[in-house]
N, C-alpha and C positions, 0 to 999 in steps of 0.2 A: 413407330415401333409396335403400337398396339396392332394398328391395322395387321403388320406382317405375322404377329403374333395368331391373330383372327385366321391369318390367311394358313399359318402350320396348321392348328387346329383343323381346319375345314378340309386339309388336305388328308391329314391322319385320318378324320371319320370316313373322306372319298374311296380310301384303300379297302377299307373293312366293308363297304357295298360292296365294291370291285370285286372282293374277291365270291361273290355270289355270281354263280354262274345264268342266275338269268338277268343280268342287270347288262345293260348295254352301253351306258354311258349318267358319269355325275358329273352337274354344275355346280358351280358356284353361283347365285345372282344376288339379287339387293344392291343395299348401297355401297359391299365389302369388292363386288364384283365390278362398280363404274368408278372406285378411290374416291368414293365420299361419304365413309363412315365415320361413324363419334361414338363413342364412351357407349352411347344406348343403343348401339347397332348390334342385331344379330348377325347369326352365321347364316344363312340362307341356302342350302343342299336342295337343288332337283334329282330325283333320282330313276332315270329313265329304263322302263324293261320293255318287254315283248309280252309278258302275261303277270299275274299278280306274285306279289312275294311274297314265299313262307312267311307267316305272322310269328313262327318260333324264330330266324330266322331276323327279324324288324325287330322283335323283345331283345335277341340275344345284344343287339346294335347297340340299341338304345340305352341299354342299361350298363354298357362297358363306359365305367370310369364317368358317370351321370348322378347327379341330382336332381331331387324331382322328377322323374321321369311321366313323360305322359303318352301311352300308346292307344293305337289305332282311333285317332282323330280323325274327323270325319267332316268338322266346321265349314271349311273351304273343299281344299284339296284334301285326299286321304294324308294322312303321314304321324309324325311323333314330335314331340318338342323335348328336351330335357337341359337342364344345365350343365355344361364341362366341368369339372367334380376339381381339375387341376388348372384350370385359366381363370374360373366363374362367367364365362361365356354363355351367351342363351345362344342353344342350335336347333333350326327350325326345318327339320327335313320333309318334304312332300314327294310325292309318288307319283308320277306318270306313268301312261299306257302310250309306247311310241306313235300306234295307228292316231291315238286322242289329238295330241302334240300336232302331227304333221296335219291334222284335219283343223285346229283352230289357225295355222297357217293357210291352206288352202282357202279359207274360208274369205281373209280378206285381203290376199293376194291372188287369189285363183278365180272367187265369186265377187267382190268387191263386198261382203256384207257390212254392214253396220249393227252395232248395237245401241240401246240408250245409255248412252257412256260407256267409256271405257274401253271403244272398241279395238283399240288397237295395242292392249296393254297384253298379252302373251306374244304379239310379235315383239314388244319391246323386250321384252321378261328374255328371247332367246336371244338377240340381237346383242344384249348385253349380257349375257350368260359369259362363264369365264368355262372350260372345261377342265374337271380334273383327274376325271375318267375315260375313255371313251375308245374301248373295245373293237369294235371294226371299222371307226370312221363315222358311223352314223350321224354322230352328234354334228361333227363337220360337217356336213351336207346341211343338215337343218341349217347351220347357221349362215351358210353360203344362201340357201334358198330365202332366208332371214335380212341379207344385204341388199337384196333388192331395192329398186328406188319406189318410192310411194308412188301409187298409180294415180292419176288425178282422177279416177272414176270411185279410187276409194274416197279421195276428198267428197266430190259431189256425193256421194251416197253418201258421209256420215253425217254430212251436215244437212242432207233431205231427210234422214230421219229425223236428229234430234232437234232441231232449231226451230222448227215447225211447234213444236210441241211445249216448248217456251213459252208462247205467249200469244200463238195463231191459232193455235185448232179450239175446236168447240171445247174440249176436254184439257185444255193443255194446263202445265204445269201452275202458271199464273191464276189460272177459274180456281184448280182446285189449293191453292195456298189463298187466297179469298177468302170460297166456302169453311174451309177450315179456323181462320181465322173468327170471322163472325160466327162461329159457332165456340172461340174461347176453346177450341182445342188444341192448345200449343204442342201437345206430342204428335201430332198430325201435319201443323203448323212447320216444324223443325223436320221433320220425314220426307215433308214434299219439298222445302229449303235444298236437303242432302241432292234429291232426284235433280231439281232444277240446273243445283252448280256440276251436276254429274254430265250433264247434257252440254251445258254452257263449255266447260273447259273440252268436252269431246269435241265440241263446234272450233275452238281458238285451235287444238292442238291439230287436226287436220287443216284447218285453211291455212294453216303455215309448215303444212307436209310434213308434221313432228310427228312421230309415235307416244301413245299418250304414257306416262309414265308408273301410271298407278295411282293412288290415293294421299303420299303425302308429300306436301313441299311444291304444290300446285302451284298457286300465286307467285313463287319465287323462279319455277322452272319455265315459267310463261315468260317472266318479264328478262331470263336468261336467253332461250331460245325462241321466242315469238313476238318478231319484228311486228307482225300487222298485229295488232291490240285497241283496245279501245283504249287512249291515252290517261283515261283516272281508275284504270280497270280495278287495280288493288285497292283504292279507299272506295270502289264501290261492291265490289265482291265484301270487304270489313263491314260495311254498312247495313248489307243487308244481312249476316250472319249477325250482328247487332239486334236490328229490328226483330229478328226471329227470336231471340230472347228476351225482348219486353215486350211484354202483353199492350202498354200503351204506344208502341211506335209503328209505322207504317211501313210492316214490312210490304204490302203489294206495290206500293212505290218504288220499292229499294229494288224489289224483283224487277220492275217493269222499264227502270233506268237500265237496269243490266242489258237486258233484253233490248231494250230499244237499242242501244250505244253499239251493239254487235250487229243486228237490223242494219245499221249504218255503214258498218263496217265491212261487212258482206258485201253492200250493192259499191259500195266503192272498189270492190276488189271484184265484180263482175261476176261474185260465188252465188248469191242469194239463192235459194229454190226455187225452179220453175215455175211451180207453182202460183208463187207470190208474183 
């Protein structure tokens, strides 16, 4: 009941973009938008146009029937957060440019790009978009172009970027969680930890043609959806998040198990980089 309750909310704030004539189309996404939200789940609004919106306009939005309000944030995406004044809902609206939108699709449906980490978390973001708005169709089309099957050359490409940089290049992630190390700089230490697992889970979610999901509930969406794994993946990803927090434990072993254990797992599955 909460969820559906999440889901009026979300739909009410949709009408009140809608009715701004340069907005083209509102989603819904997060986890209210795949039916797996809890107690601590926001509302999650994309709000798509053609050119920026009045900031009177985004205030007037944001501040109907809100708590707290917070405008023209800038952290991530542009957008506003504020709390539903009548549910005590957190709603987290951000702002897209349609040109932006359909260019991080082309990018790794159209060029195959990779990033380090993460590369495939806007196609996921539309893929699972719910629509609550959507004015001439637009949004539709995104998400038909969104359905597409994983290209296997995005595979190879995400996983020649980031795998490589694990624990084979001159500079990879492993030398510099090391250096950091022996120099007793745990905020540096924990920093390069974050890069590493950013890389690792981009590597597992592409060799199993998965779109990455984003940042939480990793470990668990792996061992849901990604058959090839390395079989003690979760007590070694704990392990070394472990290590990275006491100064006396070995996290470059904990990293180097990770790494090695996917090394393996890769040439078993025929994926490794050519390189190697």
């Amino acid at each position: 009941m909460r969820s559906d309750e999440r889901l009026r909310v979300a739909e009410e704030i949709a009408q009140r973009y809608a009715a701004l004539p340069e907005v083209e189309a509102v989603a819904l996404a997060g986890s209210l938008s795949i039916d797996s939200s809890d107690e601590k789940s926001d509302i999650d609004l994309y709000v798509y146009s053609g050119r920026e919106l009045p900031m009177d306009d985004r205030a007037r939005i944001a501040l109907t029937n809100s708590v707290k309000p917070e405008l023209g944030n800038t952290f991530f995406e542009p957008g506003e957060e504020w709390i539903d004044a009548s549910s005590c809902f957190r709603v987290d609206v951000m702002f897209r440019r349609m040109n932006w939108i359909e260019e991080q699709l082309e990018r790794v449906l159209g060029r195959y790009e990779a990033s380090m980490g993460y590369s495939t978390c806007f196609w996921y973001n539309i893929r699972n978009s719910q629509p609550l708005f959507d004015r001439n169709g637009w949004f539709a089309g995104l998400r038909r172009r969104a359905r597409e099957s994983y290209p296997v050359e995005l595979q190879r490409s995400i996983i020649a970027k980031n795998f490589p940089f694990l624990h084979r290049s001159q500079s990879c992630y492993l030398h510099q969680i090391d250096v950091a190390r022996k120099r007793g700089d745990l905020v540096s230490v924990s920093h390069r930890v974050a890069a590493f697992l950013a890389s690792y889970f981009d590597v597992l979610f592409a060799l199993n043609a998965q779109l990455h999901p984003g940042e939480k509930r990793l470990v668990s969406l792996v061992e849901k959806l990604c058959d090839k794994r390395p079989s003690h993946m979760r007590e070694d990803v704990e392990a070394l998040i472990c290590a990275a927090c006491s100064p006396g434990a070995d996290v470059v072993k904990a990293a180097a198990k990770l790494a090695d254990e996917l090394e393996q797992l890769l040439i078993r599955e025929h994926m490794l980089p050519i390189w190697n």
